[in-house]
BALUM-629155 format. One record per residue (C-alpha): x, y, z negated; residue number from 0; chain. Coordinates in steps of 0.05 Angstrom, whole numbers. Example, Ala and Ser with C-alpha at 12.3 -4.5 7.8 and 13.67 -1.06 7.14 Angstrom:
<rs>
+--------+--------+--------+-----+--------+
:      X :      Y :      Z : num : cadena :
+--------+--------+--------+-----+--------+
:    246 :    -90 :   -156 :   0 :      A :
:    273 :    -21 :   -143 :   1 :      A :
+--------+--------+--------+-----+--------+
</rs>
This chain:
<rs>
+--------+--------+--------+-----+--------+
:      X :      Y :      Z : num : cadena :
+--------+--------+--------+-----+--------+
:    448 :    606 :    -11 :   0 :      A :
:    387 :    609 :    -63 :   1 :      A :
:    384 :    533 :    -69 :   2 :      A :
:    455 :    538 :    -83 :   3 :      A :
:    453 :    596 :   -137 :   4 :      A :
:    392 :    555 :   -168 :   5 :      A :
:    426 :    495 :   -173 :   6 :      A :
:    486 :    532 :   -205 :   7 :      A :
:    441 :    567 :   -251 :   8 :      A :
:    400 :    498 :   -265 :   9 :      A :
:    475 :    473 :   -280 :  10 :      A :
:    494 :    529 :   -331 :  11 :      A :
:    438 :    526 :   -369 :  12 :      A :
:    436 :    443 :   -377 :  13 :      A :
:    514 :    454 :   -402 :  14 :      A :
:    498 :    510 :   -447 :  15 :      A :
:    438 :    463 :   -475 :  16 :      A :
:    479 :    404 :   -477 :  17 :      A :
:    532 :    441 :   -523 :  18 :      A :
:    488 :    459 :   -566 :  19 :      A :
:    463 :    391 :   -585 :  20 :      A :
:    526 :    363 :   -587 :  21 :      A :
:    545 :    410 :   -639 :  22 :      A :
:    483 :    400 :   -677 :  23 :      A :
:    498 :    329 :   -672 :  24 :      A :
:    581 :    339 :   -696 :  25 :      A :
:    547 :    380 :   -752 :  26 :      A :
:    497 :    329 :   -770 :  27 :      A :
:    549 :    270 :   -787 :  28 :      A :
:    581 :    314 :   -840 :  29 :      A :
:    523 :    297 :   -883 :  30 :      A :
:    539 :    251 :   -938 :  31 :      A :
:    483 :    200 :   -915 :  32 :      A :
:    498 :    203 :   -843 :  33 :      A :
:    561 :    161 :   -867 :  34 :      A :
:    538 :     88 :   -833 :  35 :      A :
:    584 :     63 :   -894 :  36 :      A :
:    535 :     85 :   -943 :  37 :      A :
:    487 :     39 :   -910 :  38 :      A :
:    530 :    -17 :   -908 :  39 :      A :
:    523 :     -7 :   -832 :  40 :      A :
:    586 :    -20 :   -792 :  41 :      A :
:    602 :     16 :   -729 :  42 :      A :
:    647 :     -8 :   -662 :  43 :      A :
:    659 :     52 :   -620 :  44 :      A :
:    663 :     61 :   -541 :  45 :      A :
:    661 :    -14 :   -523 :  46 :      A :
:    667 :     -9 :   -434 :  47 :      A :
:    594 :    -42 :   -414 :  48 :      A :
:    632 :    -42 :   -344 :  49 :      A :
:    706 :    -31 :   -308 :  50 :      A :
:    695 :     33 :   -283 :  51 :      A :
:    728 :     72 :   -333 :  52 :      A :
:    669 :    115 :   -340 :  53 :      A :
:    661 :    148 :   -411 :  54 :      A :
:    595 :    140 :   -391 :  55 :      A :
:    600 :     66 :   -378 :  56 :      A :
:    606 :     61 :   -457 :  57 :      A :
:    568 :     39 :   -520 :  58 :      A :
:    572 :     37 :   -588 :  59 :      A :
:    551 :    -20 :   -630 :  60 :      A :
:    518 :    -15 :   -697 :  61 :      A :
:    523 :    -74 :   -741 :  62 :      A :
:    478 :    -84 :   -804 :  63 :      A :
:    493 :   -120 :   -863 :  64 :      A :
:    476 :   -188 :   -868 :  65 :      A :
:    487 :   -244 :   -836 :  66 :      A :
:    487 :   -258 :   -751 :  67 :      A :
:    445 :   -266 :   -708 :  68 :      A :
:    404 :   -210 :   -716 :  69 :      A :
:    349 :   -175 :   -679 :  70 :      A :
:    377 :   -132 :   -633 :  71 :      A :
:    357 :    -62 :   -598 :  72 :      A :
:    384 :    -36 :   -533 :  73 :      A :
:    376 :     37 :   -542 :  74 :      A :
:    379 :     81 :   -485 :  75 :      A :
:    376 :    168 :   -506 :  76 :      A :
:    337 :    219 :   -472 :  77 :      A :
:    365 :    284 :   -447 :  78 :      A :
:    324 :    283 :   -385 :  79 :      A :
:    366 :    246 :   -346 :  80 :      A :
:    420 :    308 :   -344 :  81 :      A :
:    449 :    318 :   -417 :  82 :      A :
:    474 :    279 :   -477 :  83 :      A :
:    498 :    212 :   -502 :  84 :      A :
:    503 :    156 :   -544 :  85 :      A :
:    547 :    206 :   -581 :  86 :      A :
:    488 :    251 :   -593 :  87 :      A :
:    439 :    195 :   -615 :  88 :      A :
:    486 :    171 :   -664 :  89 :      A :
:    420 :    175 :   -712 :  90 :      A :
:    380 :    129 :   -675 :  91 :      A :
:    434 :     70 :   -675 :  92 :      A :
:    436 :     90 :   -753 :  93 :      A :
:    368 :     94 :   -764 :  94 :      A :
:    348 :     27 :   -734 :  95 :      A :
:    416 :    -11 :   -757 :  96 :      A :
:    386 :      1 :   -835 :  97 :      A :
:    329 :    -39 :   -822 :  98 :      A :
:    381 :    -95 :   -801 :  99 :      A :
:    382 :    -79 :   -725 : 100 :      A :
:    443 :    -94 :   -685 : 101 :      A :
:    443 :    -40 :   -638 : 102 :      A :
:    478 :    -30 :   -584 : 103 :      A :
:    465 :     50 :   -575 : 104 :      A :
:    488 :     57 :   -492 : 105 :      A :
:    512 :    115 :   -449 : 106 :      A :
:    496 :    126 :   -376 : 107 :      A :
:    508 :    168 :   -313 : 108 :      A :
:    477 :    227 :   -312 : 109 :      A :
:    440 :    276 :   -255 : 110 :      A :
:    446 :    314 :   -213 : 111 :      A :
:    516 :    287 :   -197 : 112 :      A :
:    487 :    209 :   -208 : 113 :      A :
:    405 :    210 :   -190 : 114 :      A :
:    367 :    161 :   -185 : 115 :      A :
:    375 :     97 :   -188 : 116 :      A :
:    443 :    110 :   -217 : 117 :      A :
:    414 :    115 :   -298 : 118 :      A :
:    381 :     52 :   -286 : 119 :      A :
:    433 :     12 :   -260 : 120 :      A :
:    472 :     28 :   -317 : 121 :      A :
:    421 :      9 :   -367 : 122 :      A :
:    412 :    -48 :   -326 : 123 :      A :
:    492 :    -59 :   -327 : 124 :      A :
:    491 :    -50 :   -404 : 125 :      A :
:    437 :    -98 :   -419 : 126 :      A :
:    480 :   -161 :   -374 : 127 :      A :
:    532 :   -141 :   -419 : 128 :      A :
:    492 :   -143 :   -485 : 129 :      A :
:    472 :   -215 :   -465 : 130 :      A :
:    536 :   -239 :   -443 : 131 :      A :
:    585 :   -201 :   -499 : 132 :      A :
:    534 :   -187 :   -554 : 133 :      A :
:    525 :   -257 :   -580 : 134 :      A :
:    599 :   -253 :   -604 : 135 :      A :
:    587 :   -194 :   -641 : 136 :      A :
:    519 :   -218 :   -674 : 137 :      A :
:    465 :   -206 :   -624 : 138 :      A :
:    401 :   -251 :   -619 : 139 :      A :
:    379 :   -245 :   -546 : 140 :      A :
:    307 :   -277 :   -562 : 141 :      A :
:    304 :   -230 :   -612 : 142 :      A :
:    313 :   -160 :   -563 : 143 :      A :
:    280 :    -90 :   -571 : 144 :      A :
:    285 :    -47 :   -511 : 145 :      A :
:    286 :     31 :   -539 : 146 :      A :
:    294 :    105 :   -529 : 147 :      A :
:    256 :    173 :   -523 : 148 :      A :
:    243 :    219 :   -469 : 149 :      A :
:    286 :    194 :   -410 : 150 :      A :
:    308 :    136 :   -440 : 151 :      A :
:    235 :    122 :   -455 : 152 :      A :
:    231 :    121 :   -384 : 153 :      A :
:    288 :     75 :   -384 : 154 :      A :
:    271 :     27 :   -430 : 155 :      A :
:    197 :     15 :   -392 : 156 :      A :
:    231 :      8 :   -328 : 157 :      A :
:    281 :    -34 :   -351 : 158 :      A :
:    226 :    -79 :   -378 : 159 :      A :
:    184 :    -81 :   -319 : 160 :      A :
:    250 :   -113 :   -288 : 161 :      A :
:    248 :   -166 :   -331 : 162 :      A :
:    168 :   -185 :   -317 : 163 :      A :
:    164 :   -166 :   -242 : 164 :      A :
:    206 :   -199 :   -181 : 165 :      A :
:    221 :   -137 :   -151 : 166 :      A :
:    276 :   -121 :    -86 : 167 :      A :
:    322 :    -72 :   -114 : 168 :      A :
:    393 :   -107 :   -132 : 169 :      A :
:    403 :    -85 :   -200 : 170 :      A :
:    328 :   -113 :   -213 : 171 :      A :
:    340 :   -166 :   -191 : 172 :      A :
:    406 :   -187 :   -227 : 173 :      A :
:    363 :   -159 :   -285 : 174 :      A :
:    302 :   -216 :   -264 : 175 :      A :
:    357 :   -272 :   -256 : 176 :      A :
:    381 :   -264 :   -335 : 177 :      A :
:    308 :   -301 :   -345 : 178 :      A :
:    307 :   -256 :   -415 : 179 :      A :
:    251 :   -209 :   -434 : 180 :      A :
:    252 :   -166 :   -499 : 181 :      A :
:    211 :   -180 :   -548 : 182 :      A :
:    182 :    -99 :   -556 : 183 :      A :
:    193 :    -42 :   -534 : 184 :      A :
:    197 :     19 :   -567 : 185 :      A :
:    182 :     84 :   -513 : 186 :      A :
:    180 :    149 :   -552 : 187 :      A :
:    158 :    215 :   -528 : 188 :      A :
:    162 :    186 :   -456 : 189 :      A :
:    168 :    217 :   -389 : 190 :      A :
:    139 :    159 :   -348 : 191 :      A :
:    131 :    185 :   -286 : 192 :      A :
:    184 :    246 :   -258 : 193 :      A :
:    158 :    254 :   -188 : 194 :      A :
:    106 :    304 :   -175 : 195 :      A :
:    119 :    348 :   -246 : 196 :      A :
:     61 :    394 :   -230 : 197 :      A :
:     19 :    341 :   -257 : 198 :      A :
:     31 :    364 :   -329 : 199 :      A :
:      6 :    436 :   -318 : 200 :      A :
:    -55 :    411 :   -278 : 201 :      A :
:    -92 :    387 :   -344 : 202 :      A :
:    -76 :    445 :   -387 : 203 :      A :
:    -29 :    503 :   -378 : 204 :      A :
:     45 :    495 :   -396 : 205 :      A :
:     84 :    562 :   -403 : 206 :      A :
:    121 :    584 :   -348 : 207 :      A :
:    197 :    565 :   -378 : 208 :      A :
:    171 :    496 :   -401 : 209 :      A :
:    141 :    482 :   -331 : 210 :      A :
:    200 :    503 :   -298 : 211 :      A :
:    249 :    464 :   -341 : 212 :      A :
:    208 :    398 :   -329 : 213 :      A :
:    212 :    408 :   -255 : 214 :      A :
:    295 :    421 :   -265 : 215 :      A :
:    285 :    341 :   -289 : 216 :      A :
:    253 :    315 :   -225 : 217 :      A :
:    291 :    360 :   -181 : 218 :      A :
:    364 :    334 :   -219 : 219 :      A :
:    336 :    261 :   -219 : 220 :      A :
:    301 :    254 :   -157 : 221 :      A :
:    333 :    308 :   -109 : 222 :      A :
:    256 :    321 :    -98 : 223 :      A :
:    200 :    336 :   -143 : 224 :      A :
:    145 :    295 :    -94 : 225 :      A :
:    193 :    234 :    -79 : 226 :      A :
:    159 :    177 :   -103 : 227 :      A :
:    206 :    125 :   -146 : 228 :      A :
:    172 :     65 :   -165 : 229 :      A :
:    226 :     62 :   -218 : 230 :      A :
:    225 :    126 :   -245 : 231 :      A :
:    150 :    132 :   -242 : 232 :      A :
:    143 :     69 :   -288 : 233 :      A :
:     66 :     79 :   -308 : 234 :      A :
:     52 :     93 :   -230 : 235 :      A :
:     67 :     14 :   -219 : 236 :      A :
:     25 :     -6 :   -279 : 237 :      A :
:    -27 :     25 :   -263 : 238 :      A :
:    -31 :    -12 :   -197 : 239 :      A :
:    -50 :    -59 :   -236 : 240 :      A :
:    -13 :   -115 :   -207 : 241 :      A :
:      3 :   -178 :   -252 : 242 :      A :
:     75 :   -192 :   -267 : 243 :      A :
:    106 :   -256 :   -261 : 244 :      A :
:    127 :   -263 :   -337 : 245 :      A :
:     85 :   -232 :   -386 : 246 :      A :
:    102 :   -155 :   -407 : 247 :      A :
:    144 :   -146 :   -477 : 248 :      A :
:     87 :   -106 :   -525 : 249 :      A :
:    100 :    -35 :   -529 : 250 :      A :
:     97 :     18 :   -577 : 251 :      A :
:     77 :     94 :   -554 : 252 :      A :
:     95 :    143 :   -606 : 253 :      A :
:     91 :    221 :   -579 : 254 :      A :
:     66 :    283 :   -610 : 255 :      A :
:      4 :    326 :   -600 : 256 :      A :
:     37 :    389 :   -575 : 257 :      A :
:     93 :    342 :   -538 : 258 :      A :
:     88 :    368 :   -460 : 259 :      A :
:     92 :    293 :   -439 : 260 :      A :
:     27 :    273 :   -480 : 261 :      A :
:    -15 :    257 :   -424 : 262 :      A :
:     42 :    207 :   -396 : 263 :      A :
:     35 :    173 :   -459 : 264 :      A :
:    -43 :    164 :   -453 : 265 :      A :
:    -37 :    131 :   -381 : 266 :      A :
:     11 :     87 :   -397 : 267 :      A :
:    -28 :     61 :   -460 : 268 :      A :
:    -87 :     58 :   -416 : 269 :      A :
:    -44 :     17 :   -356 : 270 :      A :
:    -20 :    -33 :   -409 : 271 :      A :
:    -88 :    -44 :   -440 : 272 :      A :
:   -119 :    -51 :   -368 : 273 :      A :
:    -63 :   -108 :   -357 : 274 :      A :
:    -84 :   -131 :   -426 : 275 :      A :
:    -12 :   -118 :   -456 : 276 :      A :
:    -13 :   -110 :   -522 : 277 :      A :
:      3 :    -35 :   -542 : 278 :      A :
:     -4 :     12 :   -601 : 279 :      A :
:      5 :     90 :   -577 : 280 :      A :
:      4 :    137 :   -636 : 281 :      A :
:    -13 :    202 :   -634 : 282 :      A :
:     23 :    250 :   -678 : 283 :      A :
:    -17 :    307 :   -693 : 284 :      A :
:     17 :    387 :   -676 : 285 :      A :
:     79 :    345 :   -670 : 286 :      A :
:    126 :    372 :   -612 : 287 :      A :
:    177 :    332 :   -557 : 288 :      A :
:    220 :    278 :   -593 : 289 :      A :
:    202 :    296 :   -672 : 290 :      A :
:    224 :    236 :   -700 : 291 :      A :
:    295 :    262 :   -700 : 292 :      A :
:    276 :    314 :   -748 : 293 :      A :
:    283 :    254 :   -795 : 294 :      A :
:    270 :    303 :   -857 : 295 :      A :
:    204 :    314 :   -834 : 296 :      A :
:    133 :    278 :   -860 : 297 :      A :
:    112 :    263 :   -791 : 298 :      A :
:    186 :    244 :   -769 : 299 :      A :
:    180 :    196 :   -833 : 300 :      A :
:    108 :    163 :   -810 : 301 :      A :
:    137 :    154 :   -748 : 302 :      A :
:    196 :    113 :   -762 : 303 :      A :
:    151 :     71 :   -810 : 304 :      A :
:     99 :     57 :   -756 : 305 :      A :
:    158 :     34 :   -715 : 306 :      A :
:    186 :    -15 :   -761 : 307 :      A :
:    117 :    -42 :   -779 : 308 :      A :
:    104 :    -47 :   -707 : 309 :      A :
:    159 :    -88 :   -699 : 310 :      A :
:    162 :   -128 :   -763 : 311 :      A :
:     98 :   -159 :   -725 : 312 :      A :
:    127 :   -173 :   -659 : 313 :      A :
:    201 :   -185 :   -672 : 314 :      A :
:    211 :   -240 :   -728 : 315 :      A :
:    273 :   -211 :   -783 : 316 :      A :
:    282 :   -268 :   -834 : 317 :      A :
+--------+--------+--------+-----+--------+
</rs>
């Protein structure tokens, strides 16, 4: 019966949270520069990545001006596996589109009713698609930027360790088979491993509610806090250290200071340099979880141009 009320309450509080950034987010796109028009940025709503019939099997495609192909980002939101959508990250399809990104900004299934693997599949699903439909709407596969924060940080690294490593699951391999690896990836903020949550506190001392709420992620994802995912504990299988079969896109680690997920950021910097991927993790000083969107911001502002130089140097935009 308490397992039950918990998960109710663990429920309530996810909707109430979700509502509330959905309605920041309606809010936000009332601004006069949130307008993709003003960016001569064109926009192709709720495209079906699959047949399901899932809203969540949908993305939204953000085409910049200029002329095809163009470099192109996958971008995958966070919400910690159990909230939001493309819908809510309108600002990141926006924000890269500018820089003359085609992005395809992708929905997914979300926990507890879909754990894992289910958000990877999708991503997974969504990327097949991208290479077999996004050529017709401008997309340069050899040109391809895996990206998200928070859970779809998580995403985005997993979903590139498909591409390097020969691994069992199905949706891997079908991923492994496309023969394409991105050219960067971009993993804000990330949550790179979900089992064992506890971890966080261990190294210094997280309030009680922020504890808490990180375990509601690896309960809602995982069904248990100390199952062990080698997909949803992406740094866990780098830091095996075991060589993948095609070389690893380069990654870049942006996350704040005060971010609760910092220390998942420094291993995985240190498990790509011990592979000898390259990788540039900056550290944003007092910055919390996922600042960037706070676009307004100085930091927010540094951020965004660290990623764009970071890519500039990796991903080739005549």
């Amino acid at each position: 019966m308490k397992r039950r009320l918990d998960a109710l309450r663990q429920a309530a509080g996810a909707a109430v949270v979700d509502n509330f950034f959905r309605s920041i987010s309606r809010v936000g796109r009332l601004h006069p520069r949130a307008d993709p028009r003003r960016h001569e940025v064109t926009v192709q709503r709720d495209l079906a990545y699959t047949t399901s019939g899932l809203p969540e099997h949908r993305l939204d495609v953000y085409i910049p001006r200029g002329s095809p192909p163009f470099p192109t980002v996958l971008y995958l939101h966070g919400g910690g596996f159990r909230i939001l959508s493309k819908d809510t990250h309108w600002l990141m399809g926006l924000a890269f589109a500018r820089q003359g990104y085609l992005v395809f900004n992708a929905s997914y299934r979300l926990a507890p009713r879909h754990p894992f693997p289910a958000a990877l599949e999708d991503a997974s699903r969504a990327l097949r698609w991208v290479l077999e439909r996004g050529p017709s709407l401008g997309a340069d596969p050899g040109r391809l930027v895996f990206a998200g924060e928070s859970a779809g940080a998580n995403l985005s690294a997993s979903l590139a360790l498909t591409t390097a490593y020969e691994r069992p699951e199905a949706f891997a391999r079908e991923v492994y088979a496309t023969g394409v690896t991105p050219r960067a990836v971009v993993a804000s903020c990330g949550m790179f491993q979900v089992s064992d949550p506890g971890r966080l506190g261990r190294r210094r001392r997280l309030p009680w509610w922020l504890a808490d709420r990180i375990k509601e992620v690896s309960l809602a994802y995982l069904g248990d806090p100390l199952r062990a995912e080698d997909l949803a504990d992406p740094v866990s299988v780098l830091e095996r250290g075991e060589r993948p079969s095609r070389p690893l896109a380069p990654f870049f680690l942006p996350v704040g200071t005060r971010d609760p997920l910092l220390d998942d950021t420094r291993r995985m910097a240190r498990a790509l340099e011990a592979l000898e991927v390259p990788c540039e993790a900056r550290y944003y000083t007092g910055e919390v979880h996922a600042f960037h969107a706070f676009v307004w911001r100085e930091n927010a502002k540094r951020c965004w141009e660290d990623t764009f130089t970071f890519l500039a140097r990796h991903v080739p935009n005549p």
